[in-house]
C-alpha positions in Angstrom: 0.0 0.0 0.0 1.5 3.1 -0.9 1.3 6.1 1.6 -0.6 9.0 0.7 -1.4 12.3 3.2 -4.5 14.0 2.7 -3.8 16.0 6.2 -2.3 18.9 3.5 -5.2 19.5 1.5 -7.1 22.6 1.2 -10.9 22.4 0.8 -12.1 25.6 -1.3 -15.9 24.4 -1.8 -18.3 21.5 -0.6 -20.9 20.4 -3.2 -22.9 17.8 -0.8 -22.5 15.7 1.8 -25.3 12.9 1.9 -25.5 8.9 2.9 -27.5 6.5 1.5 -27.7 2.5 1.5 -27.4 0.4 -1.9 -28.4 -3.1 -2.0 -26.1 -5.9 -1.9 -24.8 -6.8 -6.1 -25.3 -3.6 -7.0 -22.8 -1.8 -10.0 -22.7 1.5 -11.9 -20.0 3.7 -13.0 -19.3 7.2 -13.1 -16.7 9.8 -13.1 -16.4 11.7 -10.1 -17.2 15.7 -10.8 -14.8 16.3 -7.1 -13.1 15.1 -4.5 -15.0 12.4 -2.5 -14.6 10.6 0.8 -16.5 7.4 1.0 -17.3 6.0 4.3 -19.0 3.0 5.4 -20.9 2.6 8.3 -21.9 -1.6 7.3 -21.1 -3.3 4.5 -18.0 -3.1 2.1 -18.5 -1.6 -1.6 -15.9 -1.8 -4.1 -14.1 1.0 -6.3 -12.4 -0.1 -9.3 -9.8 2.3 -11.3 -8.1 0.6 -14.0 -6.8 -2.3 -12.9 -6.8 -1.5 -9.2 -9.7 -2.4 -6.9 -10.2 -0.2 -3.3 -12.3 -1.1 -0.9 -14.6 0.7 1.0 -15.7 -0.7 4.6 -16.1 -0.5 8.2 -12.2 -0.4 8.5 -11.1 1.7 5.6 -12.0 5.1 4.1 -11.6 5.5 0.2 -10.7 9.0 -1.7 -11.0 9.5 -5.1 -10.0 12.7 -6.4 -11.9 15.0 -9.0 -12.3 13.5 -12.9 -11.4 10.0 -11.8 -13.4 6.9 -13.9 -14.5 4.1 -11.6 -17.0 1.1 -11.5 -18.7 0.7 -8.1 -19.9 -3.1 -7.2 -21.8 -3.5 -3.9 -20.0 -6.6 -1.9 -22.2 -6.4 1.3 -24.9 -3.8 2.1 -24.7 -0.7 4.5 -25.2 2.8 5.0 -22.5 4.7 3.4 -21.5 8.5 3.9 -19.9 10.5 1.0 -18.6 14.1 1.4 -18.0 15.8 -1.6 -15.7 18.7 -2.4 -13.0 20.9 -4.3 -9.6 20.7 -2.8 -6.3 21.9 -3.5 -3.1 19.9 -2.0 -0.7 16.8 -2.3 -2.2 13.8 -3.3 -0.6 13.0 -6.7 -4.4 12.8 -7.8 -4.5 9.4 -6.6 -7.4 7.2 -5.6 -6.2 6.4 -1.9 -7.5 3.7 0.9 -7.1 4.9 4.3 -7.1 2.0 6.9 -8.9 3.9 9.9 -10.1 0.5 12.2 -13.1 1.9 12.7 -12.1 4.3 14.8 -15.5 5.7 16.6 -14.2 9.6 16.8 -13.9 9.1 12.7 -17.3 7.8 12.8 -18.5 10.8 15.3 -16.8 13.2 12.6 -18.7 11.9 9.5 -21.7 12.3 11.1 -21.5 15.7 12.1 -20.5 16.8 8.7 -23.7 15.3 7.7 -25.7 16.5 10.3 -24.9 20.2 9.9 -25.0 19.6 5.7 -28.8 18.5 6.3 -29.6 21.0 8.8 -28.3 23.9 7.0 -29.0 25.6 9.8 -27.0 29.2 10.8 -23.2 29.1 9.6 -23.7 25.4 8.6 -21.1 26.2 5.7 -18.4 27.0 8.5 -19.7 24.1 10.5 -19.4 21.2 7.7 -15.9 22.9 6.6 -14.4 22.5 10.5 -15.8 19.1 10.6 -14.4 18.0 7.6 -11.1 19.4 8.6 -11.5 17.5 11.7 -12.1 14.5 9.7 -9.3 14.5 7.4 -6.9 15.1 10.0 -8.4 11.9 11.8 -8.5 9.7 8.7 -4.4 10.5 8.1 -3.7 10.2 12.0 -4.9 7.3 12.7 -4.0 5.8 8.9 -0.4 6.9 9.9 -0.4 4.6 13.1 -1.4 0.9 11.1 1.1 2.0 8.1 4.4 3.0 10.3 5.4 0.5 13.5 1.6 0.4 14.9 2.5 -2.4 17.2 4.8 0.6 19.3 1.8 2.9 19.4 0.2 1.3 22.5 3.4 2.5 24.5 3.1 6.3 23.7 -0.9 5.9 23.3 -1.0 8.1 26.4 1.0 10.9 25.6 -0.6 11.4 22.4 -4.1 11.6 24.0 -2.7 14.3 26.8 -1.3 16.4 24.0 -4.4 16.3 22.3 -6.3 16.8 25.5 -3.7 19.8 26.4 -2.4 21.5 23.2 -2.9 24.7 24.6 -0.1 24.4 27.7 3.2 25.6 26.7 4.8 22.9 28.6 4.5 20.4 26.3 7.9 19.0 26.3 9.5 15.8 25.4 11.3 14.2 28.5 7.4 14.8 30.4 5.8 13.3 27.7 8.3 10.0 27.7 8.2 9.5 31.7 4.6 9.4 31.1 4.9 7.2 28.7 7.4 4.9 30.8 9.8 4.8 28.8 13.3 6.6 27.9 13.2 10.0 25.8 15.4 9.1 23.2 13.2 5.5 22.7 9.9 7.9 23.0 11.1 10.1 20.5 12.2 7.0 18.0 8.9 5.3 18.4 7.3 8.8 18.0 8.8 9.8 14.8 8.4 6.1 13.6 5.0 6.6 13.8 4.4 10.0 13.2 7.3 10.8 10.5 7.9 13.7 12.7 9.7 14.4 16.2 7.2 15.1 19.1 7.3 19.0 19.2 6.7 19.3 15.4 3.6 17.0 16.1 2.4 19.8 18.6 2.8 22.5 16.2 0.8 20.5 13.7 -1.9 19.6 16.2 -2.0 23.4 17.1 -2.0 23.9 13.2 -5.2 21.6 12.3 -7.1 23.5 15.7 -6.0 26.9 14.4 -7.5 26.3 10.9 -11.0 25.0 12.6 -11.2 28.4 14.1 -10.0 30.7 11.5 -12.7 29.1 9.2 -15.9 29.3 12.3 -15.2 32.4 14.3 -14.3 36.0 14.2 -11.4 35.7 16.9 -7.8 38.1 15.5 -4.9 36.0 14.6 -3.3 37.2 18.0 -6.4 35.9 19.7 -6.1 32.6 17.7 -2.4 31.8 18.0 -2.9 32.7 21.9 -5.9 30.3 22.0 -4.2 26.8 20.3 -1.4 27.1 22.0 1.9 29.6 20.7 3.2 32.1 22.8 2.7 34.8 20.2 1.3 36.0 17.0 4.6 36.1 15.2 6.0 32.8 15.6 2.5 31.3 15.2 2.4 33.0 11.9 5.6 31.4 10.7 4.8 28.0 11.9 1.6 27.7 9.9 3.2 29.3 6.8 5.6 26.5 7.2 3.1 24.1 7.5 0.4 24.8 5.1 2.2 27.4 2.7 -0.3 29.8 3.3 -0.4 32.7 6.0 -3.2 32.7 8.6 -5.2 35.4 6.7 -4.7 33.8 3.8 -5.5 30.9 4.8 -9.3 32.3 5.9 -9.4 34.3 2.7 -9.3 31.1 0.7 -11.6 29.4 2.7 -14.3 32.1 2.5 -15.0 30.7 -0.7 -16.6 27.7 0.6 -20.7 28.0 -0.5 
């Protein structure tokens, strides 16, 4: 399986997000008119490109990119929810599985996105767009643990849950967050970036990262007031970090994102 990170893309519109249930045997084709998301609830339903087959189930998540052919065949029945949208980032234009175990916060996250899509209730725009964030950065998190050394993940399990629990403390450092886990820093810090592909403080920047980018799309809050809230100990540095990261400023960031609806 060949690893693919959808945690970098940038979503400039949702068309629709919408479940529905197909009965077992059923085909079709199509070509996808954007970038879709397909996750099942039950069942397993199968994506063929080419020669390649991906399947769709209670374990894995499937993205196909925009203007990609495929044959859909129904192998077991089950609600299935699709998000569809316009994205800009580094994914080769592939068709990508994402093994995610079922994972029930994934679950809780493709559900909201629904929720608020069929509500379209006050800001629901701004609401699906966080949650879909939220999503994505889920779907690669988690899909990062099962392709890299996810037999070590148990032993900083932990840490990772207090830093997501606590990515607002500035003492976030690495020897606290190895005695927690019981084991040695410089062990932590190997398992860490085996799993992760990065060392533990850039994985706090980037945690702070995905939580600035929910609230620069759903509130008013300045970038000082942002940067304070996720976590950096100012404006300035917070602004170079997500450059960095995304390639984008802060502001230009929300500018693009505007565009969504």
């Amino acid at each position: 399986m060949k690893k693919v990170d959808i945690s970098n893309l940038i979503v400039t519109k949702i068309h629709d997000v919408y479940s529905y249930t197909l009965k077992e045997d059923t085909e079709g084709s199509a070509t996808s008119r954007s970038s879709m998301l397909i996750l099942k609830l039950k069942g397993a339903s199968e994506y063929t490109v080419g020669s390649k087959t991906y399947t769709a189930d209670e374990n894995t998540i499937v993205y196909i990119p925009a203007g990609v052919e495929y044959s859909l065949y129904v192998d077991k029945a089950g609600e299935c929810i699709v998000a569809e949208f316009d994205a800009v980032g580094d994914t080769e234009g592939e068709v990508c599985e994402f093994i995610t175990g079922g994972e029930s916060e994934i679950i809780a996250s493709a559900k909201s996105v629904l929720h608020y899509w069929k509500l379209k209730g006050p800001a629901y725009h701004s609401k699906c767009l966080s949650e879909l964030y939220s999503l994505i950065t889920q779907i690669s998190t988690v899909h990062s643990y099962t392709y890299s050394l996810a037999g070590k993940y148990p032993l900083i399990h932990k840490s990772v849950k207090y830093i997501e629990r606590n990515y607002r403390r500035e003492d976030l450092y690495t020897p606290a967050l190895a005695e927690m886990s019981g084991i040695g820093e410089t062990y932590y810090r190997s398992i860490f970036i085996s799993v992760f592909q990065v060392p533990p403080a850039r994985y706090i920047q980037n945690y702070r990262v995905e939580k600035a980018k929910q609230l620069l799309v759903n509130s008013s809050g300045s970038i000082e007031e942002i940067a304070t809230a996720v976590g950096f100990a100012n404006s300035s540095y917070f602004c170079k970090v997500f450059k960095s990261t995304t390639g984008l400023t802060p502001t230009e960031f929300a500018a693009k994102s505007r565009t969504v609806g």
